[in-house]
Every structure is written in C-alpha cells, then in structure tokens.
C-alpha positions in Angstrom: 21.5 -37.9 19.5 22.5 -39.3 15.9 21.0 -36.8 13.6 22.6 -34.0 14.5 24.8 -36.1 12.8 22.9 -35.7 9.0 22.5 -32.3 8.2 26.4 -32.2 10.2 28.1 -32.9 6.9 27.3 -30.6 4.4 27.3 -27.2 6.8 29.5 -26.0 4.0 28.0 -22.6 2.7 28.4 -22.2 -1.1 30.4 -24.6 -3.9 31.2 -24.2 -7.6 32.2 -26.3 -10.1 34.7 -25.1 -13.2 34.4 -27.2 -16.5 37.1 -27.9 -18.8 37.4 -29.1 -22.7 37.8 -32.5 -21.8 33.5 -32.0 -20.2 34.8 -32.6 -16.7 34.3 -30.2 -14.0 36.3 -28.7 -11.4 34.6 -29.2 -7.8 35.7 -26.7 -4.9 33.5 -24.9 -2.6 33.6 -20.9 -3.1 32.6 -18.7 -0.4 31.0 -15.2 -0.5 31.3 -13.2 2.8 28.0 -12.0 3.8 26.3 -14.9 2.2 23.4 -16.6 4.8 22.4 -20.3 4.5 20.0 -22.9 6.1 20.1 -26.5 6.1 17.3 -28.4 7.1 17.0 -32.1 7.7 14.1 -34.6 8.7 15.2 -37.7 10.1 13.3 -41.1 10.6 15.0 -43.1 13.4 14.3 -46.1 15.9 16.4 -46.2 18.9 17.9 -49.4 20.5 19.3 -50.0 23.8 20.9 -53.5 24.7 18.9 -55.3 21.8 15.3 -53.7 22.7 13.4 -51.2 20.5 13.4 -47.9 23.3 11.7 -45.4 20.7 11.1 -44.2 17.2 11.8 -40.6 16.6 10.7 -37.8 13.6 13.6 -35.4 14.2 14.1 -32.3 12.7 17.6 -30.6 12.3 17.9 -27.2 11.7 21.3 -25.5 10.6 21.7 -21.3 10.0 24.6 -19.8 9.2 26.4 -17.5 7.6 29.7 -16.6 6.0 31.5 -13.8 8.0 35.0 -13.7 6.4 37.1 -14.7 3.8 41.0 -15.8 4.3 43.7 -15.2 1.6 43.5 -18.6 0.9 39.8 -18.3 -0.3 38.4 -20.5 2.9 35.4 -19.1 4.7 34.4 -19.0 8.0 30.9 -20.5 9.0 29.4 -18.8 11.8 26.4 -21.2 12.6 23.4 -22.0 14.7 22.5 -25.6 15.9 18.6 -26.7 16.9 17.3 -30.0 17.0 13.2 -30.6 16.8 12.0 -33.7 17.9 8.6 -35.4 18.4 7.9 -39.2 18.8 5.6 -41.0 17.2 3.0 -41.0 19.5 2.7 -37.3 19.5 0.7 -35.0 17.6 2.8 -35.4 14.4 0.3 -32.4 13.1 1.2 -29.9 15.6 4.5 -27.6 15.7 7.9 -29.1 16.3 9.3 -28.0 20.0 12.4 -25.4 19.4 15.2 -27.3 21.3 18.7 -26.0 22.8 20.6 -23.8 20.5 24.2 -25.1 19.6 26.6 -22.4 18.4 29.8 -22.9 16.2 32.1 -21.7 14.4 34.5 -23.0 11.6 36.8 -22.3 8.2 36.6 -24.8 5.5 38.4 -24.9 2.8 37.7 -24.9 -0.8 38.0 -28.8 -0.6 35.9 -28.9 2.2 38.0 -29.7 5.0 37.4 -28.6 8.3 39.4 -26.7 10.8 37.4 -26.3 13.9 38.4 -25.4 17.7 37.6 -28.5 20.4 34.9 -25.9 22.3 32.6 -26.9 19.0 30.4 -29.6 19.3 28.9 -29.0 15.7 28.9 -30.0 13.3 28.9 -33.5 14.1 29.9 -35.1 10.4 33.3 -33.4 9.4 35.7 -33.2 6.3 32.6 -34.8 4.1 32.1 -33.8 1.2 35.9 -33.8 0.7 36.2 -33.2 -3.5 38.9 -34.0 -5.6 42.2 -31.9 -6.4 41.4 -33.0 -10.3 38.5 -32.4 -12.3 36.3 -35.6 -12.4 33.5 -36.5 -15.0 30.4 -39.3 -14.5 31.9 -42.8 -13.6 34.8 -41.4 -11.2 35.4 -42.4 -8.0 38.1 -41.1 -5.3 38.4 -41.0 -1.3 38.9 -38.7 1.3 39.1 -38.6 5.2 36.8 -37.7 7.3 35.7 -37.8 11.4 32.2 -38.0 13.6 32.5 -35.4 16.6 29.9 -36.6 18.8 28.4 -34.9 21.9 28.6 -37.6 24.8 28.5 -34.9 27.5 25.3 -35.8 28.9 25.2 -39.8 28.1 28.7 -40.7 29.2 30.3 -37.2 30.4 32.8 -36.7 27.7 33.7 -33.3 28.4 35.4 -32.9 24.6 33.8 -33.9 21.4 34.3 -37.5 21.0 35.9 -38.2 17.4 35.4 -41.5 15.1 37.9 -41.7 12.5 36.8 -42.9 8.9 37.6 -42.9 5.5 34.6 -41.8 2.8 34.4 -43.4 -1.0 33.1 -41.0 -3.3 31.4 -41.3 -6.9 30.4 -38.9 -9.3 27.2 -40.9 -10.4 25.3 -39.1 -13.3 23.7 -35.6 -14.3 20.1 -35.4 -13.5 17.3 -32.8 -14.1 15.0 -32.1 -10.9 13.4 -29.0 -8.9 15.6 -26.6 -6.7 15.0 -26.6 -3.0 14.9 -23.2 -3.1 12.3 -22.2 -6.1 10.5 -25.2 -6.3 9.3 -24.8 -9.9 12.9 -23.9 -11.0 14.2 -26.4 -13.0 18.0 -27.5 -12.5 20.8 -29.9 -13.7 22.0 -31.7 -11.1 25.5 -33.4 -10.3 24.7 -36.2 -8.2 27.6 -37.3 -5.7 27.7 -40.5 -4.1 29.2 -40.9 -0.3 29.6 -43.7 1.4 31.7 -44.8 4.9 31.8 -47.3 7.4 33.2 -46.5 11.2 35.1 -49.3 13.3 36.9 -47.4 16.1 38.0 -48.9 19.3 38.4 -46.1 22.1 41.2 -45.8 24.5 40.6 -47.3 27.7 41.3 -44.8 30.8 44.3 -46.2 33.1 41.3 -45.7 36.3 38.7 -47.0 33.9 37.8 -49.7 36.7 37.4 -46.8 39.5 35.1 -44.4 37.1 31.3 -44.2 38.1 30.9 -43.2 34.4 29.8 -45.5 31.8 31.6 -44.7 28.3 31.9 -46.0 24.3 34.8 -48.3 23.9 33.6 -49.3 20.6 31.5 -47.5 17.6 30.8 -48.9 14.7 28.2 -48.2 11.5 27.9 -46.8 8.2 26.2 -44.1 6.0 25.5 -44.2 2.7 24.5 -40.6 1.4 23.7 -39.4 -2.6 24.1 -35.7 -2.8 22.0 -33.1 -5.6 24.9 -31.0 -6.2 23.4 -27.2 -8.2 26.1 -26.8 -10.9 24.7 -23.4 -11.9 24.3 -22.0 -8.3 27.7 -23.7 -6.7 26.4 -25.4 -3.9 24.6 -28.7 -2.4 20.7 -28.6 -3.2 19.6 -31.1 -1.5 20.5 -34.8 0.0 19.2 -37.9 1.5 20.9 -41.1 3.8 20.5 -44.2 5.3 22.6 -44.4 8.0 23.1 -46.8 11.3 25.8 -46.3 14.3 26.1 -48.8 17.0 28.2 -47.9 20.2 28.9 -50.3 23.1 30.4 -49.2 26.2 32.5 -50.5 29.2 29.9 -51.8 30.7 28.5 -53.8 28.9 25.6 -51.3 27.5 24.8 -51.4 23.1 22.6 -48.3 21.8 22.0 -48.5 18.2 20.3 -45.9 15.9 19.2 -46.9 12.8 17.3 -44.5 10.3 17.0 -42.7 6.9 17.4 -38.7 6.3 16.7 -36.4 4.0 17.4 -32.7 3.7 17.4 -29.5 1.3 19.9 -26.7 1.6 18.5 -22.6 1.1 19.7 -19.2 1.0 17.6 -16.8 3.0 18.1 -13.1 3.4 18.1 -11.7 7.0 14.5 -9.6 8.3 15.5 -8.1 11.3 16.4 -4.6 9.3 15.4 -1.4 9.8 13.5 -1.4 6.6 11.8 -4.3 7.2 10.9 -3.2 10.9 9.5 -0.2 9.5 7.4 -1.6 6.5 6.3 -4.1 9.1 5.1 -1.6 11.4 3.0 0.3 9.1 1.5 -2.7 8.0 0.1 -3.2 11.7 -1.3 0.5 11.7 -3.0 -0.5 8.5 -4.7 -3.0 8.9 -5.4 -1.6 13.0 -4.2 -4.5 14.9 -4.6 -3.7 18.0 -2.0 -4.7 21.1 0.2 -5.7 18.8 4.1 -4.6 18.6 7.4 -5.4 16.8 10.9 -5.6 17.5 14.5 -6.8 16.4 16.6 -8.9 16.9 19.8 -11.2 16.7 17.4 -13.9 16.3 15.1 -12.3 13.7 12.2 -9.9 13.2 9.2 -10.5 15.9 5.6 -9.4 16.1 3.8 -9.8 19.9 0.7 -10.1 20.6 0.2 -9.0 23.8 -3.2 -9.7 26.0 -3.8 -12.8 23.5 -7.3 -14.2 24.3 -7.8 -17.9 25.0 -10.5 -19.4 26.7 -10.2 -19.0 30.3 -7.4 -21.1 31.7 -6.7 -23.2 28.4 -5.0 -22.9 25.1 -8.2 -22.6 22.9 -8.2 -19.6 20.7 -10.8 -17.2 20.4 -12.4 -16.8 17.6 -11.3 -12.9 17.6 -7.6 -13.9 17.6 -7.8 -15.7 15.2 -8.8 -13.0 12.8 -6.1 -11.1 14.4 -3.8 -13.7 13.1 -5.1 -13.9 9.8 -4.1 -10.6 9.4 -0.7 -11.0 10.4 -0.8 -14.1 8.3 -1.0 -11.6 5.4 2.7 -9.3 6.7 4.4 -12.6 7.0 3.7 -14.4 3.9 6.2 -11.7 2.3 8.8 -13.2 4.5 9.9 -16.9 3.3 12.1 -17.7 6.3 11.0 -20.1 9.5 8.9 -19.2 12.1 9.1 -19.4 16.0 6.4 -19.2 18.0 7.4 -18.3 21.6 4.3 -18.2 24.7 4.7 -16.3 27.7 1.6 -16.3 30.6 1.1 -13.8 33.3 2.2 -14.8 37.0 -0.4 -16.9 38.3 -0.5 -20.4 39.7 2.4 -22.6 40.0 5.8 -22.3 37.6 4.9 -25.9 36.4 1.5 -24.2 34.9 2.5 -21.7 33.9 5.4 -23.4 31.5 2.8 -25.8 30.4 0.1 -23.5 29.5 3.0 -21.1 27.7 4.0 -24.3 25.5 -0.1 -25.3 24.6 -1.1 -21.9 23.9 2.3 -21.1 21.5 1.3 -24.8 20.0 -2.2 -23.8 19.4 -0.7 -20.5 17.3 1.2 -22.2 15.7 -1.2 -25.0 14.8 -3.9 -22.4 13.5 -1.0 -21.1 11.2 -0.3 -24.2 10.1 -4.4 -25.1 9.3 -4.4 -21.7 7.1 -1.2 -22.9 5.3 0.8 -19.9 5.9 4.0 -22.5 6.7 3.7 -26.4 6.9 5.3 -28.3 10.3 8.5 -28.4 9.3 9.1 -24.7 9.1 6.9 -23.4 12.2 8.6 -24.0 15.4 7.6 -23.3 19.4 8.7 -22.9 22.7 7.4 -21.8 26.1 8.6 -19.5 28.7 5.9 -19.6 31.6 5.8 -16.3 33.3 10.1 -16.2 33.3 10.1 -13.2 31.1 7.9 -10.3 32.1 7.4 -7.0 29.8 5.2 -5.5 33.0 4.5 -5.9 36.3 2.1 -8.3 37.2 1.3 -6.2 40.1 -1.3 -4.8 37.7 -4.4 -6.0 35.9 -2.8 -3.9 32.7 0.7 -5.0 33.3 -0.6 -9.0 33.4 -2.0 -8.4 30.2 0.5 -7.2 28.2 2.8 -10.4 29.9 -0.4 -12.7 28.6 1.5 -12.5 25.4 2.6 -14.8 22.0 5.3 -14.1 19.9 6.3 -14.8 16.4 9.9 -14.5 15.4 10.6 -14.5 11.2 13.9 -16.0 12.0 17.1 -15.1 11.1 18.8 -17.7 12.5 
C-alpha cells in the first residue's frame, strides 16, 4: 500500500529554473501541452502488523502521463496512469513483474507545484511536494511548504474517500552536482539537488457510531520521509530521486501496521508508438523478415504485436525452440522502441477457468523471461499479465479458431 506513495510526489510533468545576477535561480515547474512523461520507482519495504514482521516486498511503481492542456495561469493538467508491480522476496526476483490494477487521475498543478485535484482521485498519493519557493534561492537555502498524503483505505478499512494526512515539508537547496541523466544515460548533467523532508502526526476524527461500525479504521498516523531530489537545470524537470521513508497507522481497534522501506526512482520523457506511422513501419517489418501468424494493432494503451498459435510444450509454459527464433526476430522491430513492455497471455478454451488463468500468466512470464535473458529490456521495464481464455479473437468451436486464441501479446506501451 505505501509506495504508491513514492513515486506520488513528484507526478509533476516538466520544471524550469530562471537564474538571476545575484547566481540564484528561479524554480517553477513549466508545462508544455502535449508533453508525455513516466516516472518509475522501485521500492524496498518490510511490512509490520501488530509488532510482527508479515512480509518484505520489491515493489515497482509505475507512473504515465501526459500534459493535455494549459490554463491562462500557465498550470497544466496531468492526465495520468497508476500501476503498481509487486513480487515478494520469495519469488522469482528474475522473472517479469505482474502488471497490477490500473489507477487513473487527473490533476492541474501549478507552477509552484501545488495540487488541485477532485476527491474521485486516489492518485497521486504524496501531494503539494515539491512545493518551491516564490523567491529565487541559491545553495545553503532552506524554506517550507505544505503538503498532504491521500491514502487509498478502501479495501483495508472501507474509506470510501481518499484519506488525507496533513504535514508540513522542510526544504533545502543542498549543492550542484554533476551525474548521468535518467534518460541518456551517458549524457552528462548538472544537477540541483533538493532536499525534502516531513514528519506526519495526525489524529483522525472519531465517527459519533464508531462503537456500532463492523469496520476497523486509522485513528492515528504517524512517520516520516526524508527524500533528496536530482533536479535537471538544463531540461526543467526532476531526473531522478531516492527516500527513506516509514508510516505507522493504528486503528480503533487496537491494530498497528507499519511500513518501513527505502525508494528510489528516475523520471523520462517517452514519445507515444501507437501511430499510424509507426503501425505501418511495424508491419512491414513483419512481412520482411516473414513472421508468420503474427499481427499488429493500436491502441490507447500502445502499439501491440500478437503472436497467435504460440507453441509451448504441450500443456506447459516451456517455449519451443522455434518461437523463440520467432521472438528474436521481433526482438530486432522493438529495440527501436525505448518505452516499457507488457506482455499479455491469452489460452484457448479448455480445462477449467482456474487453468486456463494460470497457464495464460506462466506462458506470458516465460516470454517475457526469454526477452529479458536476450537483454532486449531488463525486469524493471518488461511487465505481464494473464487473461485465461476471457478474451477470444475466434471461436473455439474450431481447431483454427483455438489457435489463433493460443495467443501472446506484446504491448510497446504508451501508457
């Protein structure tokens, strides 16, 4: 639950800083409609409940979004997609990250950085951080802003609204420092590095009938976060940022959870795939090199190639030898396409649902594990997900229709 709450803060699109004689600099985020961003955070975390360790957790945040319009005032609104990727520790941590549930919001921020957000959003969960100054600061300074947690407690204690932790955030301008941009990585940079730190103490109302509810709920949070952010001068926005952060709630009844961790994350532009262009330079590609029962399509999501009548061994998610070439192939039309990859398993209708979904889920894992293994992405940018036999492209009345349903595919995402 908590690390939504890392990559939360800094779903700002694009920032700019303005130097003056005196060698200090002007902060404000500037936004360019049409722009497209991703953030993308790994977090490290061990869960606690009532004193006891429950379960460490690698969990990967992924943010897209994209700036759809601009207001007189020079704010811009952040259309933006929400997943969360998770594995525990005693899984495969060399395998593809499970895609979770999508989250979809939509915000303005200001050229300060503060929020306005309707109460149907659920994300981000960090708000109002970074806040930056009115004046221009230099190395050394130090001011504070506001901020709030919005926290989605609609499955753990059926809070219907996002539940919001007040705090106030101290911020330093620490130092200039040369590094590596997150998205070139043999680009050298000058970096502004930002220091953020808060601590949450926030005691919740208690509900007149609070003695009648079957509901447990939080009646007090309390934590920190201490964040340094890798702010790109010359490109006007965050680069990349790392935190160590813990968050303790107790409830009514008597219940503590505490999440304790570290984060780290890189913000990237990306350009969308799923054009008509791209589609069509894509497609030639596959008549070139003769793939056979292959096809491509478009999308909201992004540009996706299918393999239909994928051959595993019988009944198992072990690929054949001949698909595998197949995929080297392929390999070669998506390495000219930087963005994330989901991988996406469908089966043909036989046996139960429940075998179905699980065979969908090993065989997407076992393409995306062989993509990983030729190094055409690394873990943390190849994702999957199963569908059993829920989303049909042909009867499965027929031998030729089951085929084409026997099918993976593999989305260049655009969001």
């Amino acid at each position: 639950m908590r690390r939504l709450f890392i990559i939360l803060s800094f779903l700002a699109a694009f920032s700019s800083f303005a130097q003056s004689q005196s060698g200090e600099r002007f902060l404000r985020f500037k936004f360019k409609e049409g722009d497209n961003y991703r953030v993308l955070s790994t977090v490290n975390e061990s869960v606690k409940v009532n004193g006891k360790l429950n379960h460490t957790a690698e969990i990967v945040n992924r943010v897209s979004a994209r700036i759809s319009s601009i207001d007189k005032d020079g704010r811009g609104l952040n259309e933006a997609t929400f997943v969360t990727l998770e594995n525990s520790k005693s899984a495969d941590t060399n395998g593809a990250l499970t895609y979770g549930e999508e989250y979809e919001s939509k915000y303005w921020r200001d050229e300060r950085g503060i929020y306005e957000i309707g109460k149907e959003y659920f994300m981000p969960v960090v708000r109002d951080v970074p806040i930056l100054p009115e004046k221009a600061v230099k190395p050394g300074d130090t001011w504070t802003a506001n901020g709030h947690e919005a926290h989605d407690l609609r499955r753990s204690f059926a809070n219907n609204e996002p539940f919001k932790v007040p705090f106030t955030a101290s911020y330093t301008y620490l130092r200039d420092e040369e590094g590596v941009s997150s998205d070139s990585k043999h680009e050298k940079k000058t970096f502004q590095v930002l220091g953020v730190k808060y601590s949450l103490f926030f005691e919740s109302p208690i509900p007149e009938n609070a003695e009648s509810m079957i509901d447990d709920f939080p009646v007090t949070t309390m934590g920190f976060s201490n964040q340094t952010i890798w702010w790109d001068n010359e490109k006007g926005q965050i680069d990349h940022y790392s935190e160590d952060f813990r968050i303790v709630m107790e409830t009514y009844l008597g219940n503590q959870f505490d999440f304790t961790g570290k984060a780290h994350a890189e913000v990237t532009d990306f350009q969308r795939t799923a054009t008509d262009e791209n589609l069509a330079q894509v497609l030639e590609k596959v008549k070139d090199l003769d793939l056979q029962d292959v096809s491509v399509t478009k999308s909201e999501k992004g540009l996706t190639i299918s393999l239909e009548n994928i051959q595993f061994k019988p009944n198992s998610a072990f690929l054949l030898d001949s698909e595998k070439a197949k995929i080297d192939k392929i390999a070669k039309i998506i390495e000219n396409y930087p963005n994330d990859l989901l991988i996406s398993g469908h089966t043909a209708l036989s046996g139960s649902a429940e075998s179905c979904q699980i065979l969908s889920e090993e065989r997407a894992d076992s393409v995306a594990q062989y993509m990983i293994k030729i190094g055409l992405r690394d873990k943390y940018h190849i994702f999957t997900q199963g569908f059993g036999a829920r989303v049909p492209i042909a009867s499965n009345a027929t031998e030729a229709g089951k085929a084409k349903n026997r099918r993976v595919e593999i989305t260049i995402l655009d969001k």
